[in-house]
N, C-alpha and C positions, 0 to 999 in steps of 0.2 A: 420371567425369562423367555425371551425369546430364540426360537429353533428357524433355525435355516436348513430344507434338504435342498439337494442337490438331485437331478435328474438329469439325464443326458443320453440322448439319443444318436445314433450313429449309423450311417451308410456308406456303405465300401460300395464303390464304383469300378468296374474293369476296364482300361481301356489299350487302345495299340497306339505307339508311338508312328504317327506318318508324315512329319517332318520336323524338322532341327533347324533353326536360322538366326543368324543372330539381330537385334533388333535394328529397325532401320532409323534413329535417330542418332544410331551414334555411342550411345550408353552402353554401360557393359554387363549387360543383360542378354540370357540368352532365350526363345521363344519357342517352345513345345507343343507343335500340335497335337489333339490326342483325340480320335476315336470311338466309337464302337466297336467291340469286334463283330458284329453282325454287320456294323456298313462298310467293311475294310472289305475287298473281293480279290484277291489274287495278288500281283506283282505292284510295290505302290508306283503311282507314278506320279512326277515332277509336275506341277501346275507353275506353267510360266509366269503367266498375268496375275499380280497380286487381287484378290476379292473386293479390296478396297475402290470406291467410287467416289469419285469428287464430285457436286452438284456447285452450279453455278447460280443458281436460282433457284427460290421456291418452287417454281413452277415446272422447273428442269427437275425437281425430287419426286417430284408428286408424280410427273410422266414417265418415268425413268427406275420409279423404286418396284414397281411389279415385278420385271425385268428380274431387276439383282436377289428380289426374294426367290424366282424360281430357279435362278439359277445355281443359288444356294442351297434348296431343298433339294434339287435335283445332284447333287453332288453330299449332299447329307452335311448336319451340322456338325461341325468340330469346337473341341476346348481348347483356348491356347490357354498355355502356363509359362508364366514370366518368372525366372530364376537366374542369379550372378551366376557369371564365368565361374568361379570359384565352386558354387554348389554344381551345376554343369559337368565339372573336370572329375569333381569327388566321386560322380552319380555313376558315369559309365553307359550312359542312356545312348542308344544308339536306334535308329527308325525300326519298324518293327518289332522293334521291344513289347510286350505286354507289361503294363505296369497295374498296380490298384490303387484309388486315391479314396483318403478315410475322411467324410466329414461328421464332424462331433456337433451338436446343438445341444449348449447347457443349459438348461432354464433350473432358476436358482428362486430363493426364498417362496417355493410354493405350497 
C-alpha cells in the first residue's frame, strides 16, 4: 500500500492598492497594482508615462536597459494582478485599499 502526505506551505503577503486600470489591449480585464506598505509614502500619485519600453534593437536594449532598471528601483517594485470586470465589480477594491494575498505551495507524495 502506498501513502501519499500532503504538505503545504503558505505565505500571506500585505500589500496597498496604488492603482486600478483597465488593461490596455482591449480585454476585459482589469490590472492591480499592489505595493509594499513600507514603499507606499503619503498621498499616491498618478504616474503618467507607462514603465513599459520598446527597444528597437539589440543594441538599443543593452544601452538603454540600466536606465529602466533604476528607474524602477528608484520608484520601488510593484505586483500587478490581472482579474475580470466581473471579479473587479464583486471585490470593491479601490486605491489605497490594504489587501493580503495567500500563496499556498503543496508538495505531495513525500
Amino acid at each position: 500500500m502506498i501513502f501519499s502526505d500532503v504538505l503545504k506551505m503558505s505565505l500571506i503577503k500585505e500589500y496597498v492598492i496604488t492603482e486600478i486600470s483597465a488593461a490596455s489591449d482591449g480585454s476585459p480585464f482589469i490590472l492591480i497594482t499592489l505595493k509594499d506598505p513600507s514603499d507606499v509614502r503619503g498621498p499616491q500619485r498618478k504616474i503618467n508615462n507607462p514603465s513599459m519600453v520598446a527597444f528597437t534593437s539589440i543594441n538599443d536594449m543593452m544601452k538603454n536597459f540600466g536606465n529602466v532598471i533604476s528607474k524602477q528601483v528608484m520608484d520601488s517594485f510593484a505586483t500587478i494582478v490581472k482579474i475580470t470586470l466581473d471579479e473587479y465589480e464583486k471585490s470593491g477594491f479601490k486605491v489605497g485599499d490594504r489587501i493580503s494575498i495567500k500563496i499556498d505551495k503543496v508538495f505531495t507524495g513525500m
